[in-house]
Residue, then its C-alpha position, 0 to 999 in steps of 0.5 A: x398528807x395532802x389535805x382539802x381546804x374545807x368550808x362550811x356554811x351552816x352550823x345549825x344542828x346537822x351543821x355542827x356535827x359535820x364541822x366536829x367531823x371536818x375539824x376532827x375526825x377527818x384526817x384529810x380535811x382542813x377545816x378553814x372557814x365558817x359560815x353562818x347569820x348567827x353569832x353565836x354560830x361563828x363563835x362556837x366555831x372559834x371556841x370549839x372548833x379554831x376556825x379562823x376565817x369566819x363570815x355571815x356572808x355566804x359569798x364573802x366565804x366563796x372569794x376565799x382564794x384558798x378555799x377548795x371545798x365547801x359543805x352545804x348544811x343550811x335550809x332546803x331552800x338555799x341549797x340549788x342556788x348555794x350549788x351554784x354559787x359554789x360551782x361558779x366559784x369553782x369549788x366542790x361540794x357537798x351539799x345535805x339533802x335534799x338538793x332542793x324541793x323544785x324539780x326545775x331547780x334540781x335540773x338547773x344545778x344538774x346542767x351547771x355541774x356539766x360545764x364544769x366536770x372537774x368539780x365534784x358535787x354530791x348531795x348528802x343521802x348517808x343511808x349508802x354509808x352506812x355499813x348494814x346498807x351497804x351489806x345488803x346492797x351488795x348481797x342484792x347486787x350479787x344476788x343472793x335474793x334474785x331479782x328485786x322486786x319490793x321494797x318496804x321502808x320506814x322512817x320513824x321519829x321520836x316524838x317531840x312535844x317541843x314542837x320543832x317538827x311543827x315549826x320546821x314544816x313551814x320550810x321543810x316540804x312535808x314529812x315525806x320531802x323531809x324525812x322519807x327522801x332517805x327512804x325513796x333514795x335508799x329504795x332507787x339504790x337497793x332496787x339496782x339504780x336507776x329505776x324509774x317511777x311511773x305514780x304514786x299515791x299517798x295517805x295520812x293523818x295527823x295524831x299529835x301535831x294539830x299544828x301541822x294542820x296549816x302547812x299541809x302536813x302530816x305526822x303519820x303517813x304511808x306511800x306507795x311508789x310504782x316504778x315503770x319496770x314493775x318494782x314497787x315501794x311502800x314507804x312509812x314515816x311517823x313523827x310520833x313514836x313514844x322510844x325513839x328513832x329507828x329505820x327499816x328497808x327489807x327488800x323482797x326478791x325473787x329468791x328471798x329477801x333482805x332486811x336492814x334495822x327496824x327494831x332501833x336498837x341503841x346497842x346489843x345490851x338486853x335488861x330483865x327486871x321486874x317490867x319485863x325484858x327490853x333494849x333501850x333505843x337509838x334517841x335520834x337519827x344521829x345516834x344510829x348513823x353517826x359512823x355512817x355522817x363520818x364515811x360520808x364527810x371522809x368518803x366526799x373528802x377522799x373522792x375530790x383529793x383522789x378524784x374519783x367518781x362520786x358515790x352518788x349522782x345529782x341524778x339521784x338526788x333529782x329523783x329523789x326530790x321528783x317522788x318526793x315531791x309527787x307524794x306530797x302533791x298525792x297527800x294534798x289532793x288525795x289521788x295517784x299522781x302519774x310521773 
């Protein structure tokens, strides 16, 4: 079996789980460097996982000659010049989202992956792997509800009185940059593609988290994206939820109407007892979409050694970042922002 000679630079939470699946799960991937500042990183990844080649500096792990691929699971802010970096050592990659909180950055990773077309990049927006979405896309696709036209979508995080969303905000570009880019990449994509957003506006508040008072955040928010060609999207997010995660997308077409999760059920199970009937909760994100990490690690994998088209483009991830980031600029100053 031809295999990709794989690196990862990042083995944070999210970077662990997607080395597990390079070394593990994915039968056409070879897991042959690590990356990390930490030492205590790089020794997990000699202990668990038999990674050989292990380095603290990014650049050191890019002159690896033997080196095909590289995944991308460090800080947002890393990521647009890591790309580069990448592509400049004629690797592919993948990269977690988002591809960055700059738009202009965003633009400057797209113009570097054109002059080398024969690598592939793609930036990790997993909701397009998981099953149930793809289901739905493509029933919309083949028109079952007719015409798309609305879009509502949540993303709703347990809360963590351990304060590391808090903490976290001072990087992560705010709860909407952070946690609702799935739901505005998930929207562009079950609306048909390539939409275009023509303003935005956004509203929150803080319930439990004063701490992210100084960053400009929020731990509950909503906002409302118009697109030019007259689709809409509403989209909610929490940090605050007492069950656990669950996500929700239901699409309104002219002819009916989709919906995708949002009652965040860990499993089929149903107990009755003397507290009354109820199902036990997905904990956290992973646990709903750990198939769907595994497709998108496999999925990147198969499309560099077949070399297919990428599944999804860095357009979309610029998009992405553009509403994102314009939602955020909306909650600060407290108006519709017009892209």
């Amino acid at each position: 079996m031809n295999r990709l000679r794989v690196g990862i630079a990042g083995l944070g939470r999210m970077g662990r789980r997607h080395a597990e699946n390079l070394a593990h799960r994915v039968p056409q991937a070879e897991l042959v460097a690590a990356c990390d500042p930490s030492a205590d990183e790089l020794g997990w990844a000699q202990r668990h996982l038999g990674v050989a080649q292990r380095y603290g500096d990014y650049a050191e792990m890019l002159a690896q000659p033997d080196l095909e691929a590289v995944f991308l699971v460090t800080p947002t802010t890393l990521h647009a010049q890591q790309i580069v970096d990448a592509l400049r050592a004629r690797k592919h990659v993948f990269s977690e989202k988002p591809l960055s909180l700059d738009v202009g950055e965003c633009q400057r990773v797209e113009a570097e992956a054109a002059l080398q077309p024969d690598l592939k990049v793609m930036i990790g927006f997993v909701r397009r792997f998981d099953t149930s979405f793809r289901h739905a896309h493509a029933r919309i696709m083949q028109g079952h509800i007719g015409r798309p036209l609305m879009v509502r979508s949540h993303t709703y995080d347990k809360h963590d009185p351990g304060g590391y969303f808090v903490r976290y905000s001072k990087s992560s570009g705010g709860i909407f940059a952070d946690m609702s880019v799935h739901d505005i990449d998930s929207a562009r994509w079950l609306l048909g593609g390539p939409v275009v957003p023509a303003r935005v506006f956004a509203s929150g508040l803080i319930a439990l988290n004063e701490g992210l008072r100084e960053f400009e955040d929020v731990d509950n928010g909503v906002a409302t994206c118009e697109f030019a060609t007259g689709e809409i999207a509403t989209i909610h997010a929490s940090r605050t939820m007492a069950h656990g995660f669950e996500c929700l997308a239901e699409v309104i077409g002219t002819e009916g109407r989709i919906t995708v999760g949002g009652e965040g059920r860990y499993d089929h199970v149903m107990i009755a007892d003397k507290h009354g009937v109820r199902h036990e909760s997905t904990p956290t994100f992973y646990d709903r979409f750990e198939e769907a990490f595994l497709r998108e690690d496999t999925e990147f994998v198969q499309t560099v050694l077949e070399d297919r088209v990428t599944p999804l483009t860095l357009r979309d991830a610029t998009e992405a970042t553009r509403i994102a980031m314009a939602i955020q600029q909306s909650l600060r100053e407290r108006r519709v922002i017009s892209l």
